[in-house]
mmCIF file of the N, C-alpha and C atoms, coordinates in Angstrom:
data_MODEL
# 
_entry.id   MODEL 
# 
loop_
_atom_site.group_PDB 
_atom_site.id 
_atom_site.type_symbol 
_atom_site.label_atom_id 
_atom_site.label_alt_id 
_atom_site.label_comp_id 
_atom_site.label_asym_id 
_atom_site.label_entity_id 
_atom_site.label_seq_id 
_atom_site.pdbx_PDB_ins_code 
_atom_site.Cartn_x 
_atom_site.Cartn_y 
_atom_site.Cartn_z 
_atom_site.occupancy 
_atom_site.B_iso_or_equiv 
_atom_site.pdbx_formal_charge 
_atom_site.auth_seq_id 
_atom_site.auth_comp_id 
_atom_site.auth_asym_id 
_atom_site.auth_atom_id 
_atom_site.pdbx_PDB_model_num 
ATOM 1   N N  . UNK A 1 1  ? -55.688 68.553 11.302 1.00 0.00 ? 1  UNK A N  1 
ATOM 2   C CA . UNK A 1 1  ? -54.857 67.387 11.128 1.00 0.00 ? 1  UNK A CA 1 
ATOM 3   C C  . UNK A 1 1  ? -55.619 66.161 11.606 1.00 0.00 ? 1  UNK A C  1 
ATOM 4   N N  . UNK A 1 2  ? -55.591 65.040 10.652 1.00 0.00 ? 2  UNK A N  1 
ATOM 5   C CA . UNK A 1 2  ? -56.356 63.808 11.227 1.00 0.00 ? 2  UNK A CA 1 
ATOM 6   C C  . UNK A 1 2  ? -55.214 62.807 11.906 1.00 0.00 ? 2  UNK A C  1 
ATOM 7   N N  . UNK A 1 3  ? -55.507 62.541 13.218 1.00 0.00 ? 3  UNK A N  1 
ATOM 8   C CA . UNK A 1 3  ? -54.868 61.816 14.012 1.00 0.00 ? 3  UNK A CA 1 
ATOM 9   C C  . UNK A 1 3  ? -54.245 60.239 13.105 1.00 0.00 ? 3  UNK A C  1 
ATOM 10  N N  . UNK A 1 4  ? -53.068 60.233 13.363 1.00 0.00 ? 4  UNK A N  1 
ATOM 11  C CA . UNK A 1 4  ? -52.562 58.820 12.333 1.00 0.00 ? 4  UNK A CA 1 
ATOM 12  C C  . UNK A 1 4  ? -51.512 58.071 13.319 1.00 0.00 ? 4  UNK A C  1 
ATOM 13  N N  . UNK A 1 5  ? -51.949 57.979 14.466 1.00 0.00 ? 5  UNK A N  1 
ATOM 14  C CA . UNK A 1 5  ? -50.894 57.489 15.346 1.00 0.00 ? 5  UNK A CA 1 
ATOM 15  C C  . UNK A 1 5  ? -51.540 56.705 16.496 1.00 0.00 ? 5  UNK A C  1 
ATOM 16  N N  . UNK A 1 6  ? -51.456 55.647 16.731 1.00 0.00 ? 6  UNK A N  1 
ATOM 17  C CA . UNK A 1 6  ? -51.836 55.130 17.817 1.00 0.00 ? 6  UNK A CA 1 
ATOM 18  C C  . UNK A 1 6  ? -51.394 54.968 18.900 1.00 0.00 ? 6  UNK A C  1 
ATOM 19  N N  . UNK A 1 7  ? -52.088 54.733 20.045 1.00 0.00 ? 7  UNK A N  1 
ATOM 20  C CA . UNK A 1 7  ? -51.864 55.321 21.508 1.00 0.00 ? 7  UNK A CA 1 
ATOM 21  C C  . UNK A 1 7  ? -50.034 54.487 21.820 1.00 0.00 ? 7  UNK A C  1 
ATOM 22  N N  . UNK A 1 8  ? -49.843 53.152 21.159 1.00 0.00 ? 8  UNK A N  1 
ATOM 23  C CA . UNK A 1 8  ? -48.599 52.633 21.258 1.00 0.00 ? 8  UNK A CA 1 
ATOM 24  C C  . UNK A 1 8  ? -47.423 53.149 21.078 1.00 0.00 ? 8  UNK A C  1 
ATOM 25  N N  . UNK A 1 9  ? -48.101 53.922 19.209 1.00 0.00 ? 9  UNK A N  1 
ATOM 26  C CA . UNK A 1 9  ? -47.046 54.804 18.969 1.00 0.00 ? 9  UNK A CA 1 
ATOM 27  C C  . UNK A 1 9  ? -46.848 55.820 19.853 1.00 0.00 ? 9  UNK A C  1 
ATOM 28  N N  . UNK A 1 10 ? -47.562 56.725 20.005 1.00 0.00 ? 10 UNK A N  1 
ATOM 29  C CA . UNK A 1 10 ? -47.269 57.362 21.139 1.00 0.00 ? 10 UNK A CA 1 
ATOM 30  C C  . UNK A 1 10 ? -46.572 57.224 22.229 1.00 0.00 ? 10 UNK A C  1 
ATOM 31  N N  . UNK A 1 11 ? -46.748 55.922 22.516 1.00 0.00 ? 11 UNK A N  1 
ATOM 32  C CA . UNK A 1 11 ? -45.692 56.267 24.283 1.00 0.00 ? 11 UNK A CA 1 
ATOM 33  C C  . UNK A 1 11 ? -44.606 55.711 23.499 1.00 0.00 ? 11 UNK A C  1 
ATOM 34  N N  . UNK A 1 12 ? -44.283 54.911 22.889 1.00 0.00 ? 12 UNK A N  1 
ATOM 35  C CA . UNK A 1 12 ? -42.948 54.914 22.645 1.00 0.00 ? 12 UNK A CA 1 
ATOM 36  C C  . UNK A 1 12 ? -42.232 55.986 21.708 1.00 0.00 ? 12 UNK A C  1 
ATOM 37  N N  . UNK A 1 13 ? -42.629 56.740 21.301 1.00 0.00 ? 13 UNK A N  1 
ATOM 38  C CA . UNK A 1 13 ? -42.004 57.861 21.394 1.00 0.00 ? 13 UNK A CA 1 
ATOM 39  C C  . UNK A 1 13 ? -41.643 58.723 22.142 1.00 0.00 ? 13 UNK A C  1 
ATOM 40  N N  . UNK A 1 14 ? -42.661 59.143 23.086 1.00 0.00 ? 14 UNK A N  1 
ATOM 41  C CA . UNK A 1 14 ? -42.445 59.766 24.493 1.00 0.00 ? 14 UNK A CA 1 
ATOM 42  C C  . UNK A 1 14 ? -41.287 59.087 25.241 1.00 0.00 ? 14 UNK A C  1 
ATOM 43  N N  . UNK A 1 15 ? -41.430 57.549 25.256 1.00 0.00 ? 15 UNK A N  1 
ATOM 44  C CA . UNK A 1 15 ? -40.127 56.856 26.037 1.00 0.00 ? 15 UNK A CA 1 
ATOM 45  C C  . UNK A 1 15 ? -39.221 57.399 25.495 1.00 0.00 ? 15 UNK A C  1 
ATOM 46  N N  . UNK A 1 16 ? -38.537 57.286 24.034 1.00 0.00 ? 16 UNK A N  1 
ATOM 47  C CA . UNK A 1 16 ? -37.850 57.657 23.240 1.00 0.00 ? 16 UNK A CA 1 
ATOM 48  C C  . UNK A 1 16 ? -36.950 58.832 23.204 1.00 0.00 ? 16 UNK A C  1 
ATOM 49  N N  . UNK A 1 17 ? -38.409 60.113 23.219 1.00 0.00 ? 17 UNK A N  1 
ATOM 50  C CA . UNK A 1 17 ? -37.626 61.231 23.688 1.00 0.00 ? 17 UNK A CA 1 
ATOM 51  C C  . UNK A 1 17 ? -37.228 61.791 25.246 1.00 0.00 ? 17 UNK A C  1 
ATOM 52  N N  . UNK A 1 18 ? -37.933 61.201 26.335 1.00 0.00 ? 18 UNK A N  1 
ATOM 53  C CA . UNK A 1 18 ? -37.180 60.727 27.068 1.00 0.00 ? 18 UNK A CA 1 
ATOM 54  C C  . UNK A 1 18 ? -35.963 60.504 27.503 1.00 0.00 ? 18 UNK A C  1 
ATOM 55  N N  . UNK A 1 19 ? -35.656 59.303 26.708 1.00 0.00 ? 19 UNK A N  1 
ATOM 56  C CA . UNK A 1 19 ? -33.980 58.689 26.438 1.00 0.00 ? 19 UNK A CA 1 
ATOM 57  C C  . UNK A 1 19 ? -33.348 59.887 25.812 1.00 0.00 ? 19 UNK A C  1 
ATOM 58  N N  . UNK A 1 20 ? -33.563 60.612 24.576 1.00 0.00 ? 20 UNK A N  1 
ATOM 59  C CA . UNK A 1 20 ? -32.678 60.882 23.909 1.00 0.00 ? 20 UNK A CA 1 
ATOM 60  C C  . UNK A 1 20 ? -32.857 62.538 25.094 1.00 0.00 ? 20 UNK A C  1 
ATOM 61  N N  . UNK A 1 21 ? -33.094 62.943 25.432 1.00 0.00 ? 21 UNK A N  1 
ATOM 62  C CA . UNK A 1 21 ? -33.385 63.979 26.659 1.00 0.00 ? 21 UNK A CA 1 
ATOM 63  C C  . UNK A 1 21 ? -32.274 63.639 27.527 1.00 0.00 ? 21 UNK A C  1 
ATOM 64  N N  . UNK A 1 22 ? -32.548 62.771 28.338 1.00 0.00 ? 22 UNK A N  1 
ATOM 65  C CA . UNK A 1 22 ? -31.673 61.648 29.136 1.00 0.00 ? 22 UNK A CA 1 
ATOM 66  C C  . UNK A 1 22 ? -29.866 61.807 28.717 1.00 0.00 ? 22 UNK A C  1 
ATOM 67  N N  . UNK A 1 23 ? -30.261 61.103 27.466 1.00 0.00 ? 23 UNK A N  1 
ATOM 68  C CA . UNK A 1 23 ? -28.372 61.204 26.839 1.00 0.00 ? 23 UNK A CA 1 
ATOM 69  C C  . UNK A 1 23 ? -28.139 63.004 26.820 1.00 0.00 ? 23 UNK A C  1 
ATOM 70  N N  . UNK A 1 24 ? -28.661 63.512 26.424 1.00 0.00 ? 24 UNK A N  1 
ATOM 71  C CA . UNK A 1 24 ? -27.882 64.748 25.814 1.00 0.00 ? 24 UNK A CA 1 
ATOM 72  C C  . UNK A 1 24 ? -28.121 65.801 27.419 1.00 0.00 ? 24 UNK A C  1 
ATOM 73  N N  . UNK A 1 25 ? -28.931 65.874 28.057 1.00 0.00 ? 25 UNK A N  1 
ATOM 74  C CA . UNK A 1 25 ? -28.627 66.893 28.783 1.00 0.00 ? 25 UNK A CA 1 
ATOM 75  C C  . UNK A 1 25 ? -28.032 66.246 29.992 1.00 0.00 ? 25 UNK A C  1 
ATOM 76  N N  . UNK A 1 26 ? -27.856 64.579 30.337 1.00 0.00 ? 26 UNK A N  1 
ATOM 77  C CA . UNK A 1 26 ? -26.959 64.129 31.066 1.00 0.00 ? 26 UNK A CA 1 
ATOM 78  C C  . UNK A 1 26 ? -25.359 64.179 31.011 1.00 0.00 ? 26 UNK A C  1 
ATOM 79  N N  . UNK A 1 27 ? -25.249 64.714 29.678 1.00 0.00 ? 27 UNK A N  1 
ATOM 80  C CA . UNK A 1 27 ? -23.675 64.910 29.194 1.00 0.00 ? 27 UNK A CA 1 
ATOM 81  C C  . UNK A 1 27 ? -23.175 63.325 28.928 1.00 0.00 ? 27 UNK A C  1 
ATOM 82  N N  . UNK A 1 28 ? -24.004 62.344 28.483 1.00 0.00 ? 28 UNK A N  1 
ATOM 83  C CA . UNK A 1 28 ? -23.561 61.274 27.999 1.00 0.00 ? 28 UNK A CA 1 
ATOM 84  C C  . UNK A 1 28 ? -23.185 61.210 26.257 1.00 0.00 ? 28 UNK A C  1 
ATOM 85  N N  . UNK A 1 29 ? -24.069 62.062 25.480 1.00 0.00 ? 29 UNK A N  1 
ATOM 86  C CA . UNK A 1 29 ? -23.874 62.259 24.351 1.00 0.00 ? 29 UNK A CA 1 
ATOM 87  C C  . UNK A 1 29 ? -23.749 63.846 24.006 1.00 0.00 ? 29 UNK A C  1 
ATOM 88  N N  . UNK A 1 30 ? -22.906 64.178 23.257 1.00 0.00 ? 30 UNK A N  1 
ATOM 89  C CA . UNK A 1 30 ? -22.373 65.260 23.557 1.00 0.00 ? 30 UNK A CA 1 
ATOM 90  C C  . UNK A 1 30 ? -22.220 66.354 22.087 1.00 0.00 ? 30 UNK A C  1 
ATOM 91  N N  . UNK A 1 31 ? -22.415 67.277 21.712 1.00 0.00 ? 31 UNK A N  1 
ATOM 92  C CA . UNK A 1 31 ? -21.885 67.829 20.460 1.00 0.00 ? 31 UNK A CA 1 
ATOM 93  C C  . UNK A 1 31 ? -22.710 67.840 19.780 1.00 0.00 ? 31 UNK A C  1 
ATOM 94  N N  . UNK A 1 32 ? -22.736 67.557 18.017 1.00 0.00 ? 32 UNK A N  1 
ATOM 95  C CA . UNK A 1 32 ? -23.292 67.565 16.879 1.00 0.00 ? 32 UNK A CA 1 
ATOM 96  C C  . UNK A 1 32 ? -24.472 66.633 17.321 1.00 0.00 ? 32 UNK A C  1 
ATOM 97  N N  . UNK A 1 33 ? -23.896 65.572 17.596 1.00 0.00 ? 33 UNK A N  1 
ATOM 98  C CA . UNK A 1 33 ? -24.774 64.733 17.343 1.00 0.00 ? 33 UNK A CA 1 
ATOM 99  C C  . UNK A 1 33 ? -25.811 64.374 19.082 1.00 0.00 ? 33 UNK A C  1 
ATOM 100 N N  . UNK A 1 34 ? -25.175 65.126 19.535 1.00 0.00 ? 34 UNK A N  1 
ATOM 101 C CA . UNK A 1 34 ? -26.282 65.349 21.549 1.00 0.00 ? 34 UNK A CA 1 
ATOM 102 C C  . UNK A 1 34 ? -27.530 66.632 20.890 1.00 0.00 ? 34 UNK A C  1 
ATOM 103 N N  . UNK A 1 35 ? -27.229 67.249 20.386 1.00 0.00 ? 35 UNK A N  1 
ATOM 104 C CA . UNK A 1 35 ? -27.876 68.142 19.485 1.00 0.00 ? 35 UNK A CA 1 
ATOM 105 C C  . UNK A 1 35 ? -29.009 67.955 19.195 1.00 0.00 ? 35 UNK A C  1 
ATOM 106 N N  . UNK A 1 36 ? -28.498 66.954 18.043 1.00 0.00 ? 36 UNK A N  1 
ATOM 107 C CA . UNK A 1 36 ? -29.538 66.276 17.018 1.00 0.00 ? 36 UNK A CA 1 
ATOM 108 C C  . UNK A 1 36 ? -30.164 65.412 18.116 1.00 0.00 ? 36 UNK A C  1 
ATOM 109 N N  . UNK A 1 37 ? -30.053 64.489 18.658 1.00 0.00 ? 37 UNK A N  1 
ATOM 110 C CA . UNK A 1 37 ? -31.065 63.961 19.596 1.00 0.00 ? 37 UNK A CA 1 
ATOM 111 C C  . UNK A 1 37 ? -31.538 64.368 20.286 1.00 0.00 ? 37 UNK A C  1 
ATOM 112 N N  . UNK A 1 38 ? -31.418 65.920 20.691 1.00 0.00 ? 38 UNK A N  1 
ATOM 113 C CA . UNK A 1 38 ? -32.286 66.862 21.567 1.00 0.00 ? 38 UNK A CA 1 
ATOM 114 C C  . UNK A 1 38 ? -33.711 67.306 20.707 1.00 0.00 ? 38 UNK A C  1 
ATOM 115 N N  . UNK A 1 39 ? -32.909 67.511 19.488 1.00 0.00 ? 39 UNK A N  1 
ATOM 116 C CA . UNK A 1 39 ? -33.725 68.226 18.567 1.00 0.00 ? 39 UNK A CA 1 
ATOM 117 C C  . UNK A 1 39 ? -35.135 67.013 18.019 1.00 0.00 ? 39 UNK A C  1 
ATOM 118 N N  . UNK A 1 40 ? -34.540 65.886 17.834 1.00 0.00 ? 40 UNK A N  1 
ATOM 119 C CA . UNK A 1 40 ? -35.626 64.740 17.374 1.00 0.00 ? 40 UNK A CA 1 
ATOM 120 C C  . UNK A 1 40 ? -35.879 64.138 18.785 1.00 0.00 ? 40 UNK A C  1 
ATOM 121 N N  . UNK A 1 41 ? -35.927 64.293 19.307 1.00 0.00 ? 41 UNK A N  1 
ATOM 122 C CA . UNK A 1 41 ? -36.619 63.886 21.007 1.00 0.00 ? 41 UNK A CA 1 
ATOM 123 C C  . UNK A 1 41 ? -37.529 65.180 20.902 1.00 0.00 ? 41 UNK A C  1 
ATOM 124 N N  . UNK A 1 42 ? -37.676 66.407 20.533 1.00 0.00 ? 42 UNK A N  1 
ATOM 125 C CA . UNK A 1 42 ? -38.703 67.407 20.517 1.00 0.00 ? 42 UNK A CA 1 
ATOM 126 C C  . UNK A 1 42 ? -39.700 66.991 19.284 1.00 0.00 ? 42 UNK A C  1 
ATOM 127 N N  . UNK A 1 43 ? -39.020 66.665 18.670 1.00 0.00 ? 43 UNK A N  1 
ATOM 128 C CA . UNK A 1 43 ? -39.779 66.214 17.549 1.00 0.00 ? 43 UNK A CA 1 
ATOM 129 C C  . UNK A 1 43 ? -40.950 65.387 18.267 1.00 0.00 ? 43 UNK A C  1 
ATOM 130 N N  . UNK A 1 44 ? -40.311 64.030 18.637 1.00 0.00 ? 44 UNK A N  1 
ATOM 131 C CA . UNK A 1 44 ? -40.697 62.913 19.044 1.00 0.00 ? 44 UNK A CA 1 
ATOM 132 C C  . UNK A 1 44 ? -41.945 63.284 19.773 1.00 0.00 ? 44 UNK A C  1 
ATOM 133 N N  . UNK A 1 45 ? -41.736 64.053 20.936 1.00 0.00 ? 45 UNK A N  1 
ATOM 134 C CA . UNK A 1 45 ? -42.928 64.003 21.925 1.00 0.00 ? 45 UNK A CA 1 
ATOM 135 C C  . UNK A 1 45 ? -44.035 65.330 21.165 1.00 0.00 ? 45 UNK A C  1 
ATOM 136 N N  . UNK A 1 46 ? -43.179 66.241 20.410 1.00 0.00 ? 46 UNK A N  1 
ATOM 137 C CA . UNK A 1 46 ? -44.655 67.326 19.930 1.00 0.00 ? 46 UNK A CA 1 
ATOM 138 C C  . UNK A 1 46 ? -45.258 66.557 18.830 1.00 0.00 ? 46 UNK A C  1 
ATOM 139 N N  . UNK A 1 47 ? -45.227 65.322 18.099 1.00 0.00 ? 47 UNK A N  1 
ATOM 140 C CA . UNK A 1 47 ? -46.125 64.354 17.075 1.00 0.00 ? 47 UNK A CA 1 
ATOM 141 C C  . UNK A 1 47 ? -46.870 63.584 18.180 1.00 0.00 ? 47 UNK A C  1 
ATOM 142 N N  . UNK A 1 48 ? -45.853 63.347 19.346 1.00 0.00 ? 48 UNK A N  1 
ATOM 143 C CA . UNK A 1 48 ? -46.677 62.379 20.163 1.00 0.00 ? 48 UNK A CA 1 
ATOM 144 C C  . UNK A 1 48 ? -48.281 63.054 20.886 1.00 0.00 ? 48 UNK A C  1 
ATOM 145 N N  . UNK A 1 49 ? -47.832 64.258 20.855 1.00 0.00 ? 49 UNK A N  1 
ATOM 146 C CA . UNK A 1 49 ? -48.617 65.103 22.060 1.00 0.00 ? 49 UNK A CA 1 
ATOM 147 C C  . UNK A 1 49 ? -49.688 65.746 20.745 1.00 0.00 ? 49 UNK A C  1 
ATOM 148 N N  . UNK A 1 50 ? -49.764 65.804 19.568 1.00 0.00 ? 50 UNK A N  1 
ATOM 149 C CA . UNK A 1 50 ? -51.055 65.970 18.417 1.00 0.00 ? 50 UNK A CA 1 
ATOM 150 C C  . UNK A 1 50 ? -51.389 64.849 18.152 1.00 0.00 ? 50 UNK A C  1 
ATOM 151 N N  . UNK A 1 51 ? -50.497 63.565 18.167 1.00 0.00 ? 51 UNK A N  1 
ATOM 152 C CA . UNK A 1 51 ? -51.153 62.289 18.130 1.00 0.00 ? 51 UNK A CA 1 
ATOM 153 C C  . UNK A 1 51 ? -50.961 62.067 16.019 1.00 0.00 ? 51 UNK A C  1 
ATOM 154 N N  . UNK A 1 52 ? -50.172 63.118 15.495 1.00 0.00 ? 52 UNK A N  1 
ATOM 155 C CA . UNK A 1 52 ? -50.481 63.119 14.173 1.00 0.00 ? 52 UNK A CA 1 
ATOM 156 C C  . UNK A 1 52 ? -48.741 63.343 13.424 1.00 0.00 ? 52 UNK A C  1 
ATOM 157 N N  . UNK A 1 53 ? -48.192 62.493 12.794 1.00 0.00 ? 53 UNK A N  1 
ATOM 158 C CA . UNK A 1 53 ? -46.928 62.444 11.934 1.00 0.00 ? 53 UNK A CA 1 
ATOM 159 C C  . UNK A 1 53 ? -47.049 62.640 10.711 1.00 0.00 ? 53 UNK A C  1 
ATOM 160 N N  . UNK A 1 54 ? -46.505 63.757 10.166 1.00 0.00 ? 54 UNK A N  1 
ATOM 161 C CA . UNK A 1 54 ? -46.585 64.369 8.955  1.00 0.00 ? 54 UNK A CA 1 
ATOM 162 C C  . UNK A 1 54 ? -45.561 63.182 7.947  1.00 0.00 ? 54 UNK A C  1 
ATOM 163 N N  . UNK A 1 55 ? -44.545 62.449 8.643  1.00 0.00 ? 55 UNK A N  1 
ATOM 164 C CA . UNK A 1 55 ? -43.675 61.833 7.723  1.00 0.00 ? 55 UNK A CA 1 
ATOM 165 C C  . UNK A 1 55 ? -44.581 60.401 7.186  1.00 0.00 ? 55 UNK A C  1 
ATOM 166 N N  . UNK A 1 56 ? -45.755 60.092 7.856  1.00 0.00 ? 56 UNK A N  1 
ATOM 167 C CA . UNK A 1 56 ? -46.650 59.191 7.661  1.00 0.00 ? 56 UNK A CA 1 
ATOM 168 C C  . UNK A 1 56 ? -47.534 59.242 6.625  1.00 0.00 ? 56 UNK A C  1 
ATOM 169 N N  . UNK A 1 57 ? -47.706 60.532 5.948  1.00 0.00 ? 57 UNK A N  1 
ATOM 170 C CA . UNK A 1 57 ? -49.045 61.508 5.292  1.00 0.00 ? 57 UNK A CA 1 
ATOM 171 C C  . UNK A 1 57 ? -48.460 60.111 3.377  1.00 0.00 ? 57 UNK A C  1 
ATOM 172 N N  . UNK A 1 58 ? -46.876 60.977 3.171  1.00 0.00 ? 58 UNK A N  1 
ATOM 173 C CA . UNK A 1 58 ? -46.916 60.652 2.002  1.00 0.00 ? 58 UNK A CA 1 
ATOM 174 C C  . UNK A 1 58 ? -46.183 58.654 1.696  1.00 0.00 ? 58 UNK A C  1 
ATOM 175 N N  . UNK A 1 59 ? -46.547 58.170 2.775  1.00 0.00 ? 59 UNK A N  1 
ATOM 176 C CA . UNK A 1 59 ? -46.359 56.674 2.663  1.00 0.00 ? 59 UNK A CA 1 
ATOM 177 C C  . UNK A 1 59 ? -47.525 55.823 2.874  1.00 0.00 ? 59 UNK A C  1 
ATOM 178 N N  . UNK A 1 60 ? -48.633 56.592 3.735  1.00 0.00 ? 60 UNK A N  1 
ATOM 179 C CA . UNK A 1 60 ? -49.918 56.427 3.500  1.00 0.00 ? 60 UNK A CA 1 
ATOM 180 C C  . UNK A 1 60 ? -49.801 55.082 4.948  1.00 0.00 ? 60 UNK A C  1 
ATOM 181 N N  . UNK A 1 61 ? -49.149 56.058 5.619  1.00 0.00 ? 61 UNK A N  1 
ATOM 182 C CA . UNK A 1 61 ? -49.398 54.993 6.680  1.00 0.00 ? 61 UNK A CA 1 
ATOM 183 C C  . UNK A 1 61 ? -50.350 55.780 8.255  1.00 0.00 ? 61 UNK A C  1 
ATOM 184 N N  . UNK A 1 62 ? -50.919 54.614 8.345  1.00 0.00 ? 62 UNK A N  1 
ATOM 185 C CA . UNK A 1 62 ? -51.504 55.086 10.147 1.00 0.00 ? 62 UNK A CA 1 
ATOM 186 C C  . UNK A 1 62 ? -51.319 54.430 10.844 1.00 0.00 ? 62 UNK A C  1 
ATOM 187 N N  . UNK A 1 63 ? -51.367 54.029 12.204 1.00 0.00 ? 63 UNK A N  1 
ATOM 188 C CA . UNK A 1 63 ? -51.055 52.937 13.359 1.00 0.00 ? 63 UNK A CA 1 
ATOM 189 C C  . UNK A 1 63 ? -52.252 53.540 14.073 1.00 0.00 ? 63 UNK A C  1 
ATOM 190 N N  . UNK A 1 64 ? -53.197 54.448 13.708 1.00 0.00 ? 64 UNK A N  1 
ATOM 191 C CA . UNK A 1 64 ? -54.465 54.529 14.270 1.00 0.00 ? 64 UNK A CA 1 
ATOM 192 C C  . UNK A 1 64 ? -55.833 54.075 13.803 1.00 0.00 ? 64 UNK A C  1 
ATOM 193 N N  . UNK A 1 65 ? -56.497 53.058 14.595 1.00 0.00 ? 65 UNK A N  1 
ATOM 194 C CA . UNK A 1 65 ? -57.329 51.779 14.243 1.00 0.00 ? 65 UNK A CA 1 
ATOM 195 C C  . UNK A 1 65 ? -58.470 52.698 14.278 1.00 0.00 ? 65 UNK A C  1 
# 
């Protein structure tokens, strides 16, 4: 995989999933949708942590210089 993410992107995703970590296992957001932000907060930090976003591939975008 060729890296398409820059170090910016990166932490703010990490912040991101973080937060959404934060809401759902604090019992602030709760259910269907505490879920789903558990689930894309994993997302968030395992693209952050290869440094590489597959949803980037077919829009032809990088944020890595």
């Amino acid at each position: 995989m060729k890296r398409n993410m820059s170090n910016t992107d990166r932490i703010v995703r990490v912040v991101l999933a973080l937060v959404f970590f934060y809401l759902y296992f604090g019992g602030v957001v709760t259910g269907a949708l505490g879920a789903a932000l558990a689930v894309l907060g994993a997302v968030f930090l395992l693209t952050s942590l290869v440094a590489f976003c597959p949803l980037y591939l077919p829009f032809k975008i990088s944020t890595y210089k």
